[in-house]
Each structure stands twice: as C-alpha cells, then as structure tokens.
C-alpha positions as a Markdown table, in Angstrom:
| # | Residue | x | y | z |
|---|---|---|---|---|
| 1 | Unk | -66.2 | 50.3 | 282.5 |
| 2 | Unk | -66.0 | 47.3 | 280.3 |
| 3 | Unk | -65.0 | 48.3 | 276.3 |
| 4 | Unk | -67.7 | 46.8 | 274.3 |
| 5 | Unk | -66.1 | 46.7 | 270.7 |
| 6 | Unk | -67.3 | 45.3 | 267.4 |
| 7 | Unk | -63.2 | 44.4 | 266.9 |
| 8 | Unk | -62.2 | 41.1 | 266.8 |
| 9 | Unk | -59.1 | 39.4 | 268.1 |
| 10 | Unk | -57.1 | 39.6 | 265.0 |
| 11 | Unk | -58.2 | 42.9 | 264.3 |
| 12 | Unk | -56.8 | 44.3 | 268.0 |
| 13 | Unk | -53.8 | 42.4 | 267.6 |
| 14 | Unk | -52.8 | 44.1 | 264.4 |
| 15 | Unk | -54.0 | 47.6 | 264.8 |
| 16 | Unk | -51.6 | 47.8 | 268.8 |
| 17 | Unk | -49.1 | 47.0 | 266.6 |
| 18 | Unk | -49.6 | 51.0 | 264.9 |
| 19 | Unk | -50.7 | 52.0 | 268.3 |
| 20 | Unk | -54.3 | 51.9 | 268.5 |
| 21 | Unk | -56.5 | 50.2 | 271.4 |
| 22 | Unk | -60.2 | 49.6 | 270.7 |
| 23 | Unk | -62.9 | 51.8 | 272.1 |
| 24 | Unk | -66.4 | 50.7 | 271.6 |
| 25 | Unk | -68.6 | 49.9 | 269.0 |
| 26 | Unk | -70.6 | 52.9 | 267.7 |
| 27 | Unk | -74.0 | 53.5 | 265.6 |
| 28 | Unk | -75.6 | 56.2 | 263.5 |
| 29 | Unk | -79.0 | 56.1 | 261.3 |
| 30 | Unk | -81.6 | 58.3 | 259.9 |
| 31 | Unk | -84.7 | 57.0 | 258.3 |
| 32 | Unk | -85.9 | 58.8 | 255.0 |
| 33 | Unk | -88.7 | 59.6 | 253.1 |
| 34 | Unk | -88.3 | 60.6 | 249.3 |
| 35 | Unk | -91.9 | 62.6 | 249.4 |
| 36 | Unk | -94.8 | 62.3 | 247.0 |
| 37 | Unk | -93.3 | 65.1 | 245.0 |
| 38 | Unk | -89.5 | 63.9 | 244.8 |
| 39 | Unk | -91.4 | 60.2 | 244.0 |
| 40 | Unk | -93.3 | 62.5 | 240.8 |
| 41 | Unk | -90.1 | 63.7 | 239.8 |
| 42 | Unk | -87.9 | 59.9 | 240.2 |
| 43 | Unk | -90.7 | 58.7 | 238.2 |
| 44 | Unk | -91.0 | 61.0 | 235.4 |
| 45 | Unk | -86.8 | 61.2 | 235.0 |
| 46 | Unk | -87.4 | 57.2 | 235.1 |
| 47 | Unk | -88.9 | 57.2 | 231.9 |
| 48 | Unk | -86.3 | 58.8 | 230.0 |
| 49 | Unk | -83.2 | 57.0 | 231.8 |
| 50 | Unk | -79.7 | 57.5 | 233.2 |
| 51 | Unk | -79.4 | 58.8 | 236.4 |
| 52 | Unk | -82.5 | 59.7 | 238.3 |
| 53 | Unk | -80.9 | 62.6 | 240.6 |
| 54 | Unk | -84.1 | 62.8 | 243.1 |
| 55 | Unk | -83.3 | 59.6 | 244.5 |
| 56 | Unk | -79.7 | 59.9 | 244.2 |
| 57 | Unk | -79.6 | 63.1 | 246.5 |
| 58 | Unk | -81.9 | 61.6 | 248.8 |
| 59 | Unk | -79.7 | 58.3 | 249.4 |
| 60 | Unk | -76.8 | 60.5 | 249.6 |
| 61 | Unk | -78.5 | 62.1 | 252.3 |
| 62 | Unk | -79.2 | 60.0 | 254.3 |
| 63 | Unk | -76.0 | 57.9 | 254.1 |
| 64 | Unk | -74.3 | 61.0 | 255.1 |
| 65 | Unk | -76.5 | 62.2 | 258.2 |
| 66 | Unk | -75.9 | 58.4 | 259.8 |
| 67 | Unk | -72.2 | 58.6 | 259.3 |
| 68 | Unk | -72.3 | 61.8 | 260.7 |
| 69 | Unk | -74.2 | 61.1 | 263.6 |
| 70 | Unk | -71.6 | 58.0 | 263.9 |
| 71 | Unk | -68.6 | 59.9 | 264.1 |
| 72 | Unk | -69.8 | 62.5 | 266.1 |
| 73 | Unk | -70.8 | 59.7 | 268.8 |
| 74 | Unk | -67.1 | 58.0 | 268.9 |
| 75 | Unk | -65.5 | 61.7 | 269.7 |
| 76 | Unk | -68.3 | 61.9 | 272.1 |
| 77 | Unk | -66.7 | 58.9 | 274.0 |
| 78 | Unk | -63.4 | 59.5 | 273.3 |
| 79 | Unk | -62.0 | 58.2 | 270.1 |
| 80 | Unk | -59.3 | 59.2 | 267.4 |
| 81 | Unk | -60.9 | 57.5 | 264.6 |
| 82 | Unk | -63.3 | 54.9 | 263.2 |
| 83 | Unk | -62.5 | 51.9 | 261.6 |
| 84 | Unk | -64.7 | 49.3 | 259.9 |
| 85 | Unk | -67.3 | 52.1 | 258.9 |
| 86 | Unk | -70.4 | 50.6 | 257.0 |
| 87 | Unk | -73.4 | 52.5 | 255.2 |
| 88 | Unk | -76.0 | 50.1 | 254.6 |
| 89 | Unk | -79.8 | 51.0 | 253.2 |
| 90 | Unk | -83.0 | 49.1 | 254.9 |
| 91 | Unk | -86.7 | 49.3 | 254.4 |
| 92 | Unk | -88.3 | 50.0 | 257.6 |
| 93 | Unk | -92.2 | 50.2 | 258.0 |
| 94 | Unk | -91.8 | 51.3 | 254.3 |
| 95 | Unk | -89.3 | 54.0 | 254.8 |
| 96 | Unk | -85.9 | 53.5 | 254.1 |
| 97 | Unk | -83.2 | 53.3 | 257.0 |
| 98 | Unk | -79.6 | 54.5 | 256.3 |
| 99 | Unk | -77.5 | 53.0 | 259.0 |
| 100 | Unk | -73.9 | 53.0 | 260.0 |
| 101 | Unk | -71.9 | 50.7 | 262.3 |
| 102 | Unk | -68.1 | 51.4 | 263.1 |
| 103 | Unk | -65.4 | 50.9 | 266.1 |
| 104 | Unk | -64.2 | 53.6 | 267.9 |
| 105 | Unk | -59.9 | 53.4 | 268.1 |
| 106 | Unk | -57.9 | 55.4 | 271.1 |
| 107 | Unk | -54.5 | 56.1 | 270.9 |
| 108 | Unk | -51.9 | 56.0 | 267.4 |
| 109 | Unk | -50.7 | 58.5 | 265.8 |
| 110 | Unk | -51.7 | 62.3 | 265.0 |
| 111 | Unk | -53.5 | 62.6 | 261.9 |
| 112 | Unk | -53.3 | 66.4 | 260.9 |
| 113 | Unk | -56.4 | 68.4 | 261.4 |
| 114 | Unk | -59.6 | 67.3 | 262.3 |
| 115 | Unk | -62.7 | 67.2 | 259.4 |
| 116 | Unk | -64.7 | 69.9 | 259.9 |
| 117 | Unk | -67.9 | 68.8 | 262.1 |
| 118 | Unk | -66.7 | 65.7 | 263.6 |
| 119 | Unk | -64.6 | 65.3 | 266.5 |
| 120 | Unk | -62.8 | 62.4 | 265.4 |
| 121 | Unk | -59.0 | 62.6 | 263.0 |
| 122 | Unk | -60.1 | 60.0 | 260.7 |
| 123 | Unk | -62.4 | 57.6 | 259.6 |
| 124 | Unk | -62.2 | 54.6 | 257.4 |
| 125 | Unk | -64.1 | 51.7 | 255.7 |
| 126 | Unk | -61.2 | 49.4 | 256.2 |
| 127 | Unk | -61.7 | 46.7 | 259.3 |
| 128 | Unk | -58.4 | 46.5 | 262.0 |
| 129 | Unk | -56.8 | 43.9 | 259.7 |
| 130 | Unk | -56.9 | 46.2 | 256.6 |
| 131 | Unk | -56.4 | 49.2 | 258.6 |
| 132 | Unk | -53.2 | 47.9 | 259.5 |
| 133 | Unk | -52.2 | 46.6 | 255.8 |
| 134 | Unk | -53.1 | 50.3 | 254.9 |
| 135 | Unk | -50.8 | 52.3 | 257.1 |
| 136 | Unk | -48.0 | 49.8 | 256.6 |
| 137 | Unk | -47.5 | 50.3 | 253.3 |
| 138 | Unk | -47.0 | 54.4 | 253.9 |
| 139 | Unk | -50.8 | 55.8 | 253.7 |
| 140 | Unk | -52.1 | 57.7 | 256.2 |
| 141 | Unk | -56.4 | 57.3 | 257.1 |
| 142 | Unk | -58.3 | 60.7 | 256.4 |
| 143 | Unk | -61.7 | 59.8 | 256.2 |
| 144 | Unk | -64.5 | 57.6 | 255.2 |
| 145 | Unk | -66.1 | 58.4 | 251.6 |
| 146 | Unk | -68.5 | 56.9 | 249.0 |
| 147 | Unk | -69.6 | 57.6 | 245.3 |
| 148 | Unk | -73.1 | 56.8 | 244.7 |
| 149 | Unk | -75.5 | 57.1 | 241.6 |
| 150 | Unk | -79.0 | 56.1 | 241.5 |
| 151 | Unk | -79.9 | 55.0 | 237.7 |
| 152 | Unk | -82.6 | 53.2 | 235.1 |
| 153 | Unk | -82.3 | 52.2 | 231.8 |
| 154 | Unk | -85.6 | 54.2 | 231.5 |
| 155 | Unk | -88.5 | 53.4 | 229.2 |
| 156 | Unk | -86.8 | 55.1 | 225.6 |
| 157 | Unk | -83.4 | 53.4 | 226.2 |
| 158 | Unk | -85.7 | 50.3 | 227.0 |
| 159 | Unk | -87.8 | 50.5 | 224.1 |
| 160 | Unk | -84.5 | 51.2 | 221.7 |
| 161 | Unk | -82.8 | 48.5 | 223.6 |
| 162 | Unk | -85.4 | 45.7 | 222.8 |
| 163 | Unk | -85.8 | 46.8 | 219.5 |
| 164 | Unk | -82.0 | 46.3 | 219.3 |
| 165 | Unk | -82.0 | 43.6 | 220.7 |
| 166 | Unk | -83.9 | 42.0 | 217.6 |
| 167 | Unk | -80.5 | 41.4 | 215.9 |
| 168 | Unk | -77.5 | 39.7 | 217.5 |
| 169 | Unk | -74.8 | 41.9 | 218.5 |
| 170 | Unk | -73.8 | 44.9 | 221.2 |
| 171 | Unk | -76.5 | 46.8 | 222.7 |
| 172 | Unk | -75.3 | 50.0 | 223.2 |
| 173 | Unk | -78.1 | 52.0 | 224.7 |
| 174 | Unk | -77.5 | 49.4 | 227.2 |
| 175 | Unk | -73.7 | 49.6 | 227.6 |
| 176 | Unk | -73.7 | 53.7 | 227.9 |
| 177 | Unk | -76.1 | 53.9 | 230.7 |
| 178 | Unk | -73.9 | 51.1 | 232.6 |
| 179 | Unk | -70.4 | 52.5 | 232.0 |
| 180 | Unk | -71.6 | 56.0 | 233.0 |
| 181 | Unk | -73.2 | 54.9 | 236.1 |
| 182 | Unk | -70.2 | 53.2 | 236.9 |
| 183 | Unk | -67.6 | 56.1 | 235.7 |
| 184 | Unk | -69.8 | 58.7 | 237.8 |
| 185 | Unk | -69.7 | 56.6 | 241.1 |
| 186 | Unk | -66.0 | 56.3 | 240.7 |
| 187 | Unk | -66.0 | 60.5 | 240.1 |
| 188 | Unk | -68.0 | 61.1 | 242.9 |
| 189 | Unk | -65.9 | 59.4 | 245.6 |
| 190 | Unk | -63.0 | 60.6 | 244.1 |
| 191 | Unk | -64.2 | 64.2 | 244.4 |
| 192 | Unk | -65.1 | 63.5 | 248.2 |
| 193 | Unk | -61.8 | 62.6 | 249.0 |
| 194 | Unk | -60.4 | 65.8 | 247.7 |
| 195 | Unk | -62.6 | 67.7 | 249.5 |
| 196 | Unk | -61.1 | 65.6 | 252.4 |
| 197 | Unk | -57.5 | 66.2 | 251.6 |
| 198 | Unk | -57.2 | 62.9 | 250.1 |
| 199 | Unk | -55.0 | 62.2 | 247.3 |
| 200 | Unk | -55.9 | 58.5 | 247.1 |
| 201 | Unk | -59.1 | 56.2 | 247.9 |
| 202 | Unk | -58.2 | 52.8 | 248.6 |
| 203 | Unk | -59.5 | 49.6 | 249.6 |
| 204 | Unk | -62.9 | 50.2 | 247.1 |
| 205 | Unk | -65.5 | 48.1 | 247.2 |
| 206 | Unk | -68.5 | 48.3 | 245.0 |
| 207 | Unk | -72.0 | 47.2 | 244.9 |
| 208 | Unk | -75.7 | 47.5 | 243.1 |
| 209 | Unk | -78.8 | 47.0 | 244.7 |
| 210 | Unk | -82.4 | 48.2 | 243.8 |
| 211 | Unk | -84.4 | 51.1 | 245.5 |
| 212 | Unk | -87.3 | 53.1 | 244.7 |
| 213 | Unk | -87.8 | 51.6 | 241.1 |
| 214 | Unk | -84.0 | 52.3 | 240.5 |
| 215 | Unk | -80.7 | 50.7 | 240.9 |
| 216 | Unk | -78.0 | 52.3 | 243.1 |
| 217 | Unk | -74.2 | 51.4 | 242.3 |
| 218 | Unk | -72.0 | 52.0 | 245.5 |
| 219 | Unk | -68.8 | 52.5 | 246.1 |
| 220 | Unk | -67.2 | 53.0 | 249.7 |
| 221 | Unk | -63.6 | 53.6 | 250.4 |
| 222 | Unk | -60.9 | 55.4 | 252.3 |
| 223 | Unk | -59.7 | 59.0 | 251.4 |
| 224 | Unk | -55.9 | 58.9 | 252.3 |
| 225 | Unk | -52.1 | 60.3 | 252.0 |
| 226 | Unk | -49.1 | 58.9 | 250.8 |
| 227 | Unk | -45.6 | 60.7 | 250.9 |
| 228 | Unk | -44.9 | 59.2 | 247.5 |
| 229 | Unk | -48.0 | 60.8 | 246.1 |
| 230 | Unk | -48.1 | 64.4 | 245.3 |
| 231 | Unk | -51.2 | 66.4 | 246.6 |
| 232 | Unk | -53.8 | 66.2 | 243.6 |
| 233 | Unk | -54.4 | 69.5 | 241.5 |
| 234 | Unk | -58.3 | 68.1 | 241.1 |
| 235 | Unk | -60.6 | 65.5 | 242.0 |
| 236 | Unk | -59.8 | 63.8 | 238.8 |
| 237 | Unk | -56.0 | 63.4 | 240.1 |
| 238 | Unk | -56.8 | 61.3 | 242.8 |
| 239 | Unk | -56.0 | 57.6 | 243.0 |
| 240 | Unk | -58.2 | 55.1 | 243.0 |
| 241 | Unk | -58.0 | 51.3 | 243.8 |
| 242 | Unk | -60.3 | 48.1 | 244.6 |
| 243 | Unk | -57.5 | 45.9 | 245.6 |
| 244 | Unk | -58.1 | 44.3 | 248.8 |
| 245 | Unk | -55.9 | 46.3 | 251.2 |
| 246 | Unk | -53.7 | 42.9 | 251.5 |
| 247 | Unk | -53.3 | 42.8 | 247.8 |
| 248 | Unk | -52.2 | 46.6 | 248.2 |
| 249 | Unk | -49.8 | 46.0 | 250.4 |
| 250 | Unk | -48.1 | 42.9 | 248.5 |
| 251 | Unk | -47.8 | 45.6 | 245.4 |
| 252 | Unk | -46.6 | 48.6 | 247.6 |
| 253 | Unk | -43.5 | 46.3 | 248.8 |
| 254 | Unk | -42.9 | 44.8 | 245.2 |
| 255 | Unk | -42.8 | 48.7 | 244.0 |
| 256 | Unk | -46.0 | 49.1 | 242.7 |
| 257 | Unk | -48.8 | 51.9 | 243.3 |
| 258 | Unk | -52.0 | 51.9 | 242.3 |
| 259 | Unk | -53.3 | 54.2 | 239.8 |
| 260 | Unk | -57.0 | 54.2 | 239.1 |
| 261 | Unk | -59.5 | 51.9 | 239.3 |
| 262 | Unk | -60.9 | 50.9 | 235.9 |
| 263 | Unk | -63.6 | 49.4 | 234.3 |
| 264 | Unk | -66.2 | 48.6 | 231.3 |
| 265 | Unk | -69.3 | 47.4 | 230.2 |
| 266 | Unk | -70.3 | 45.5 | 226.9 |
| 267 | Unk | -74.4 | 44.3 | 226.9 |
| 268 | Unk | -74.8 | 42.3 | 224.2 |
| 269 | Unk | -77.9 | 40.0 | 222.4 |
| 270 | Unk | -78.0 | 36.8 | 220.7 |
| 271 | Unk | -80.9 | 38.3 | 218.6 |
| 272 | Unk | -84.1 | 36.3 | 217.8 |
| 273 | Unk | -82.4 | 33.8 | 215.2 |
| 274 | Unk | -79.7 | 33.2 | 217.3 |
| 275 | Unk | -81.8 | 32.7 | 220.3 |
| 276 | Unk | -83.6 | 30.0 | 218.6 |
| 277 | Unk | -80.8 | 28.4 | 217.1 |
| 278 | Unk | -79.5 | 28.5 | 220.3 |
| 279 | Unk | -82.1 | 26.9 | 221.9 |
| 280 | Unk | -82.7 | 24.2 | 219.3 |
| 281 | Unk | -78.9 | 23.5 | 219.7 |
| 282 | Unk | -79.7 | 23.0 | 223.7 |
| 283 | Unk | -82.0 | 20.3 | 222.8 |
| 284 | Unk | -78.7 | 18.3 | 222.1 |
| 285 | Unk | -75.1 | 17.4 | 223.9 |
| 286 | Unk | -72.6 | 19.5 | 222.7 |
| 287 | Unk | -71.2 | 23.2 | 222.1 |
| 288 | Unk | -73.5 | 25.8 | 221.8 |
| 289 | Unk | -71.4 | 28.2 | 219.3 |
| 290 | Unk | -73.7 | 31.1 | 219.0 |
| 291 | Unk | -73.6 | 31.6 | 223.1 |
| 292 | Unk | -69.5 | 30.7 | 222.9 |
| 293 | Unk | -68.9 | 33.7 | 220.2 |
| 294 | Unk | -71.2 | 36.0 | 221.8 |
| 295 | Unk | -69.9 | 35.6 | 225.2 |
| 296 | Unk | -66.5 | 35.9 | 224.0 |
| 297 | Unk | -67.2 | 39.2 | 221.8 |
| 298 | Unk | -68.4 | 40.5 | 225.4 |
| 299 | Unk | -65.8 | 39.8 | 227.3 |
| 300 | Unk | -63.2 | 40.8 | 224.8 |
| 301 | Unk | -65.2 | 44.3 | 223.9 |
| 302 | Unk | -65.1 | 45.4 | 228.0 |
| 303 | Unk | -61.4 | 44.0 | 228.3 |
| 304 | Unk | -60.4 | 46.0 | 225.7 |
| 305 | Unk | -61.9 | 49.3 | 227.4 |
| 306 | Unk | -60.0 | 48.4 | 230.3 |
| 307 | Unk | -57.1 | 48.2 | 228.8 |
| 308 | Unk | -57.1 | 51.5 | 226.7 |
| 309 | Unk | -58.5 | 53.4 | 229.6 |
| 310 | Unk | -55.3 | 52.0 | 231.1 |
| 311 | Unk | -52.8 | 52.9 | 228.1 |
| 312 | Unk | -54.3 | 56.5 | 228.5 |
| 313 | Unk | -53.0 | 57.1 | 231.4 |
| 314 | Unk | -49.8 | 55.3 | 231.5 |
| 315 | Unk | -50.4 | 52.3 | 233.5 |
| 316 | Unk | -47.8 | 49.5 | 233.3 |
| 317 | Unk | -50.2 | 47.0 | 233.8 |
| 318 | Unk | -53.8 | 46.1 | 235.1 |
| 319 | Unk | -54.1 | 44.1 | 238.7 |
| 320 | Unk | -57.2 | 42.0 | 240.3 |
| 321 | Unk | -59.1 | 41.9 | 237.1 |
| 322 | Unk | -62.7 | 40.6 | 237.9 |
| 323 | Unk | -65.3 | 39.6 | 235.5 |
| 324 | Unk | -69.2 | 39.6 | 235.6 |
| 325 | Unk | -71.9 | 38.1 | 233.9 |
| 326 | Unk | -75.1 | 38.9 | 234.4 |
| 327 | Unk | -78.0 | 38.1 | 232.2 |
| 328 | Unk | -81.0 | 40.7 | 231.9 |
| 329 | Unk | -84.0 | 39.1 | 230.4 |
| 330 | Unk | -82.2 | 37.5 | 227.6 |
| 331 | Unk | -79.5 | 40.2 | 227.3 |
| 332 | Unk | -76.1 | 39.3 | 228.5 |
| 333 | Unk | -73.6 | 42.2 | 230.3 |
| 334 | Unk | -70.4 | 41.3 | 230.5 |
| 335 | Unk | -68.2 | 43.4 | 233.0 |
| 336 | Unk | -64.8 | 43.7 | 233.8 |
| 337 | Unk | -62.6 | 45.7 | 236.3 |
| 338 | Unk | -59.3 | 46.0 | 237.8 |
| 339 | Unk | -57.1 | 48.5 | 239.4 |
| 340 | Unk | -54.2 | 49.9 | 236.8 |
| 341 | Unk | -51.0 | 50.3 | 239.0 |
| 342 | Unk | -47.3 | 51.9 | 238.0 |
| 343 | Unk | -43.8 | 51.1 | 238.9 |
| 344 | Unk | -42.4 | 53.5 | 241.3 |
| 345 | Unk | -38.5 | 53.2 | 241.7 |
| 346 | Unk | -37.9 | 53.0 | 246.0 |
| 347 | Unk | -41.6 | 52.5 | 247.0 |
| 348 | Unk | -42.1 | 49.5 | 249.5 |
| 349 | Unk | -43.8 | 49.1 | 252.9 |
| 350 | Unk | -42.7 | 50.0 | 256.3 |
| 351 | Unk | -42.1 | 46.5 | 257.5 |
| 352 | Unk | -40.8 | 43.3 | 255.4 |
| 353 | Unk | -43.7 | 41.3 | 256.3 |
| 354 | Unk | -47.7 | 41.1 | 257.0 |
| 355 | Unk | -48.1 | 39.3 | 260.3 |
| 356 | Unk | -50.6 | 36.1 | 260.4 |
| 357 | Unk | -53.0 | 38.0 | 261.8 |
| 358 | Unk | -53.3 | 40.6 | 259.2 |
| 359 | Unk | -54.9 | 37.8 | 256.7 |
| 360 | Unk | -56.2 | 35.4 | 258.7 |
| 361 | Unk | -60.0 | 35.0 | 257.7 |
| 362 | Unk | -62.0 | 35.4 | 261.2 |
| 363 | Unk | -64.9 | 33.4 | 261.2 |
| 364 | Unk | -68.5 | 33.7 | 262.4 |
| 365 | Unk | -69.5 | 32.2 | 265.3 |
| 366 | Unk | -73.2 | 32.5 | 265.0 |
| 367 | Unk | -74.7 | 30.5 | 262.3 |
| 368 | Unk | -78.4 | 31.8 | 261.6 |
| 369 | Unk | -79.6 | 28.6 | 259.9 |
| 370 | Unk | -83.9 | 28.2 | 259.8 |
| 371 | Unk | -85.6 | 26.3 | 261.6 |
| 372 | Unk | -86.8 | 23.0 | 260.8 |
| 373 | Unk | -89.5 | 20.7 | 262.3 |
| 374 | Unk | -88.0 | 17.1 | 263.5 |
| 375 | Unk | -90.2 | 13.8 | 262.8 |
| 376 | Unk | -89.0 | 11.8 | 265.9 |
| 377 | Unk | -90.3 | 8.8 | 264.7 |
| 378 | Unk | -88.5 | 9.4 | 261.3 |
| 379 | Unk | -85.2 | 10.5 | 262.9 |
| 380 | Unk | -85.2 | 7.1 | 264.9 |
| 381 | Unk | -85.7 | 5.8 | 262.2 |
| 382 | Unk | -82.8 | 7.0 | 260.5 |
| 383 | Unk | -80.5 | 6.5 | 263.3 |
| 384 | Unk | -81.8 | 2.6 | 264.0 |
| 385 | Unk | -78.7 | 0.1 | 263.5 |
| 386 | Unk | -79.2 | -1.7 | 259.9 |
| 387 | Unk | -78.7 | -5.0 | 259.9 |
C-alpha cells in the first residue's frame, strides 16, 4: 500500500541520512467543553488576574488527549517516532477543537525505553529537516512536550494599571503578570521533559493567542539527551533553547551549548501629558522625543533582565535575541528573548557540514488566495493595445 506522508522531499532526504523512512501522516483531536461551572470559576479568577487555572487545565487537557490519541495511532501502523508534531486549538460549533497532526518515521536508531502509554520511542515537534539538525549535533529525540499558561491582567491589575498609566513611566502591574506568564510556560515544559527523561528542550517556539476571555502563551518543544549534558537533578536543571534547530547546530559545531531560554518584559506609558505632547508633536515633520525616550527606556529595562538572568547563571553570552513591540491601548510592552548558551571545550557535531537540504526553505504549492469577480469588459479594457 501506497505511504501517504505529510513529509516533504527535503525532509525524507535528510532524515534517510540518520536512518529513518516515512510512514504516513497521522491525526489526533478531542473537542472540549470548559462547563458552565469551570466558565463561573475562569470568570471570577478573571477579575482578580494572573493565571486563570480553570482554563489552563482544561487546554492542557485537551492538547494532551489529541497528542495521545496521535501517538497511539502511528505505533498502531507501525512507527518508531513522530516528527513534525503540532497542537493547535479551533473553535468548532462553539466548542473548542485540540488537534494534532504529525508523520509517522520507520526505521533509525533505538531510542531507550518506550513512554509509558504510547507505542511509539519518541516524538518530536521538530519537522525531518530540523530532526536531522537535532540528532547531528549529538541529541537524542525523547518526546514531544509543551508549557502552557492561560492568563488576564484581570480587572484590579487593570484598574491599578490605568490609574498608573496616568503618569509616564513603567507599568508594573503590567510587566509582573507578563514576565510570570512567560517564566511559568517556560517551567512547565521544562518539568515535562523531566518527567520524560529529558535533560534538554530544544527547538522552542512560542506563541499567544486568546481563548475563553483569556490569553494562552504556548510553548512546544522537544524533550531530549545529550552525552555532554549530565542527567538533571530537577526540572529546573533542564536546558532550554528557542534557537532554530539550524541555528543549534551552527553553535553545537562552533563549541557552544545552549543553556536556557531567557526573557523579559517592560510595559511602559507615555502618561496623559506626554500623550498629548506627543500627539501635538505628530501634527508636524520631525522626531517625536517623548515616544524615542520611552521606547528606548523599554527596550533597555527588558534587555537588561535578560542579561542579569543570564549573568546568574553563568552564560557566556546571549544568542538569537528577538524583540517585540506591541501596543495595548496606549500602553507599549516591549519584549525581548534569546537563548543564553556556554562554551564547552570538545563539543561539536557529528558531521562537518549541514547538507542543502537541511535549510533549504520548502515552499507551498497551494496558494489560497480569495476569490475575485472579473469585469470582462474592464479587463479588455485593460489589456487593449494603447496607441
């Protein structure tokens, strides 16, 4: 029977070359319901803010029955692991559907023991392409994890916030409830991939998005082993990165290894004088210095957590910094991360270069553009010769 893989061609080129064949493309969901009481009890942990745990639990959930019902369809048909695993949220007839989509691998290498209720050696959120990046530069796939935290601001922090918010300057009401939503994501994945047998999570990605009256921040990942790493004594020893798993592997050969991911937040207001003077100051060409000053204070306040969350723990130096701007309803948040990495004297990767294939972009095929209704007497038009 014909293999009917989500893999592209660049990804099954890389991933033969560590011994894996594709197997076929497999699915797992679960739609939800939070309840009329658990929607009581979001609501009334709403108004005082932070992390609303109802709705956390419940996304948690059901993110975790449709990657188990994923996992325990590819060793159904076969497979040794997953690669490419996803864990996205949908509204569906006003429910919410947790689905997961991955691609079953055959073949490669033993992976230790198997995860206790799936059928499957490991599982990761890296495609073929970063798969191969991964175990080329010494770490070995365990499984698939994720770190999420459902949060608001709440109605006290947003009353304090506003009043704040008055006078120009940091917000900090603000700035707490986004660095510990962020700090407890990162905990929380770390922690699963202890419980895996993990002593790193690489390949990180993060994201926000709104649900239920809150905001969920994401992070997915890939609990794995290196024989450079020691095995961690806690959750809070594991390594974390959001370097691309190309990035990763460019740092791995130059001697570097990743530490921890790390990050801040600074929310800060213009203030109602500077608002106007900054929007007087619009009226005309030129520099705005109120917005310049605040923008930099921002930016320089979260750097500088970065960098002593960084010093604290004896990072050499901080890689793939990002920054974000986002403005909410006249406040600005300013936030930066990066992944703080160490020299480590004999580390490199198991071959001297990535292949082509390993970073070549593949690109989409179908383009789902909307439709649009064609004048024909206009488009002749168009198209007529001028002379």
């Amino acid at each position: 029977m014909a293999v009917m893989t989500g893999l592209s061609g660049n990804e099954i080129f890389c991933l033969a070359r560590i011994g894996y064949t594709p197997g076929e493309l497999v699915i797992g969901n679960s739609v939800f319901s939070m309840g009329f009481l658990g929607s009581l009890a979001a609501t009334g942990r709403n108004l005082l803010g932070g992390e609303v745990t109802q709705v956390t639990n419940i996304i948690h959930e059901g993110r975790l029955e449709a990657y188990q019902r994923m996992a325990k369809e590819a060793g159904a048909r076969g497979g040794v692991g997953i690669t490419g695993v996803s864990s996205e949220l949908r509204t569906f007839h006003g429910q919410s559907e947790f689905l997961s989509i991955a691609s079953t691998l055959h073949g490669g290498q033993g992976h230790g023991a198997v995860p206790a209720g799936e059928q499957i050696s490991f599982s990761s959120s890296a495609d073929g392409q970063e798969l191969y990046c991964q175990v080329d530069a010494g770490f070995t796939p365990k499984k698939f994890v994720f770190g999420n935290v459902a949060y608001s601001v709440g109605a006290v922090g947003g009353i304090l916030g506003t009043l704040k918010s008055l006078g120009r300057g940091e917000i900090k009401e603000y700035s707490d409830v986004f660095n510990h939503t962020r700090h407890l994501a990162l905990q929380r994945i770390a922690e699963e991939a202890y419980q895996a047998g993990g002593s790193c999570v690489v390949g990180i990605e993060t994201r926000t998005m709104p649900w239920a009256g809150t905001h969920e921040m994401l992070m997915l990942g890939t609990a794995s082993t290196h024989p450079r790493v020691p095995p961690p004594r806690s959750a809070a020893s594991v390594i974390t990165s959001d370097l691309t798993n190309e990035e990763m592997w460019n740092l791995v050969h130059l001697g570097y290894m990743p530490l921890k991911l790390v990050l801040g937040t600074a929310v800060y207001s213009l203030g109602v004088v500077g608002g106007l003077m900054a929007a007087f100051k619009g009226l005309t060409r030129g520099e705005v210095p109120e917005l310049t000053s605040m923008i930099y204070d921002a930016r320089e306040h979260a750097v500088g957590l970065l960098r002593a969350e960084a010093a604290a723990i004896g990072a050499d130096d901080v890689v793939g910094l990002k920054t974000h701007v986002h403005e909410h309803g006249g406040l600005l948040e300013f936030m930066a991360i990066g992944t703080a990495v160490k020299r480590m004297e004999g580390l490199t990767t198991l071959s001297p270069d990535l292949p082509a294939q390993a970073i070549i972009v593949d690109k989409d095929t179908w383009i789902d553009e909307p439709a649009v209704s064609i004048n024909r007497a206009a488009a002749m038009a168009a198209n007529k010769p001028r002379r």
